[in-house]
Structure formats: C-alpha cells, structure tokens
C-alpha positions as CSV (number, residue, x, y, z in Angstrom):
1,X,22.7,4.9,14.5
2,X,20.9,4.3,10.9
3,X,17.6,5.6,10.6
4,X,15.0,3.0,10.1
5,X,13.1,2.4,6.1
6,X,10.0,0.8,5.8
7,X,9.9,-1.2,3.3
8,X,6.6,-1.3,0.5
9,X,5.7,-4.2,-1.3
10,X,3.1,-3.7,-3.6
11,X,1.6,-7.0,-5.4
12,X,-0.5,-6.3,-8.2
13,X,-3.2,-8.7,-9.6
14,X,-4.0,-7.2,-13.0
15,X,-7.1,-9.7,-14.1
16,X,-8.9,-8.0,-11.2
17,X,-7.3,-5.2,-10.8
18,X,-6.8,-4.8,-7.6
19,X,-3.9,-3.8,-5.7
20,X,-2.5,-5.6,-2.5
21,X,-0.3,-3.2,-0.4
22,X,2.0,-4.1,2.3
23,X,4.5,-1.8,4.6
24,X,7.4,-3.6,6.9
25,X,9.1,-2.2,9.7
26,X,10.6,-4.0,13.0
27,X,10.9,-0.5,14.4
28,X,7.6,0.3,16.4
29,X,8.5,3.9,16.2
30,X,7.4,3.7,12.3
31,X,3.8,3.0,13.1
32,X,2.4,6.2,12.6
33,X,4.7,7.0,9.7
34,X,3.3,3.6,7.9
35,X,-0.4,4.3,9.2
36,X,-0.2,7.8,7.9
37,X,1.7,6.9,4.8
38,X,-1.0,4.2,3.9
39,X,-4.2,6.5,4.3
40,X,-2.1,8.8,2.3
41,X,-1.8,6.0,-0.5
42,X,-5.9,5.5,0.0
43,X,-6.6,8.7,-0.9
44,X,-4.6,9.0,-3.9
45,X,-6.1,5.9,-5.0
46,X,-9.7,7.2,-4.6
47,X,-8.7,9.9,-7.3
48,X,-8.4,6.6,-9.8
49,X,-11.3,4.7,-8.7
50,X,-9.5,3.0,-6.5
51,X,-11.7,1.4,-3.3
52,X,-10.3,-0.2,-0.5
53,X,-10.7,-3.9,-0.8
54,X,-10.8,-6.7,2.1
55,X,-7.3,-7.4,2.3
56,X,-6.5,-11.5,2.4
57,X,-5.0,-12.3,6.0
58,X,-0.9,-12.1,6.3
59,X,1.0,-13.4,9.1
60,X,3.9,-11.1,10.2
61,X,6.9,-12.2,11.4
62,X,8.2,-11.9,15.0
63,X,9.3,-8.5,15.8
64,X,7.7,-7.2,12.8
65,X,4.8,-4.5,12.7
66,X,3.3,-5.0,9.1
67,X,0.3,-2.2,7.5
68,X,-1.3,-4.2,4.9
69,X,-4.4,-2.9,2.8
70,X,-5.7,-3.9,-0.7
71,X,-7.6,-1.7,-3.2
72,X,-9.5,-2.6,-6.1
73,X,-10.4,-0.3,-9.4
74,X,-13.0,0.6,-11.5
75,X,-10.7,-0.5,-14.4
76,X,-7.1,-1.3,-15.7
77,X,-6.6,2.2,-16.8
78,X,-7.4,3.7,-13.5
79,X,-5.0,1.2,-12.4
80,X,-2.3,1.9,-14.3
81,X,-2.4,5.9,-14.0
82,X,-2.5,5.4,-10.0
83,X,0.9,4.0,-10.0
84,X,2.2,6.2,-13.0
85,X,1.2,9.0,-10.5
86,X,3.3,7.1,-7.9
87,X,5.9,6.8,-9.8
88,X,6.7,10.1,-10.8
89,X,5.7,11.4,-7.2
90,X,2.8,13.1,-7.5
C-alpha cells in the first residue's frame, strides 16, 4: 500500500504577477493535509506582499478533491523571492 502525494501545480502569470495555485489528490484523506498545506503557502506569501486573489473557477475531475487559491503581489521582485524561498525550503 503506497502512500498517497498530492500533486502542486503552480501557474504563474508574470505581467500581473500573480500566482494561481492548485493541489490534487483522489485520496479524501489528504484534505486536511492540502488545506493546511495551502494556508501554510498563504502565509509565506504574505511575507512577500503576496494577497490572496479571487481564484478563476476550475472544474475537478471525478473522484478528484482539488485546493485551488491564487495570490497576487505588490511586485515581480516580491514574486520572485516567494518562490526562491520555496525553492530552497524555507
């Protein structure tokens, strides 16, 4: 028995600087992994400037529990040194 991975898609839209987020996960025992992994996200984000952002709608597939989210920044910079931050873990 594997244990299940969400997977993260992250869709950047650098002209406005904003940020669309999205978790996947079939497994409904993920949810609150995903929920708190996303506020977690949030709040690292609001260290850059980073807002949350009225996500566009998604339509998830069948058997598919989906936490989506978009944030927006101040600037590019702040952009940029949120996901430098994600990407070496911090």
């Amino acid at each position: 028995m594997g244990f299940p991975s969400v997977k993260w898609l992250f869709e950047i839209n650098a002209i406005m600087n904003i940020v669309h987020v999205q978790a996947v996960e079939s497994n409904m025992r993920m949810q609150p992994l995903m929920l708190y992994s996303a506020t977690k996200l949030i709040d690292k984000a609001q260290k850059y400037n980073g807002l949350p952002y009225e996500p566009r709608p998604i339509t998830p597939g069948k058997g598919t529990f989906v936490v989506h989210f978009s944030l927006i920044f101040k600037n590019h910079n702040d952009l940029m040194s949120f996901f430098e931050q994600l990407k070496n873990g911090k």
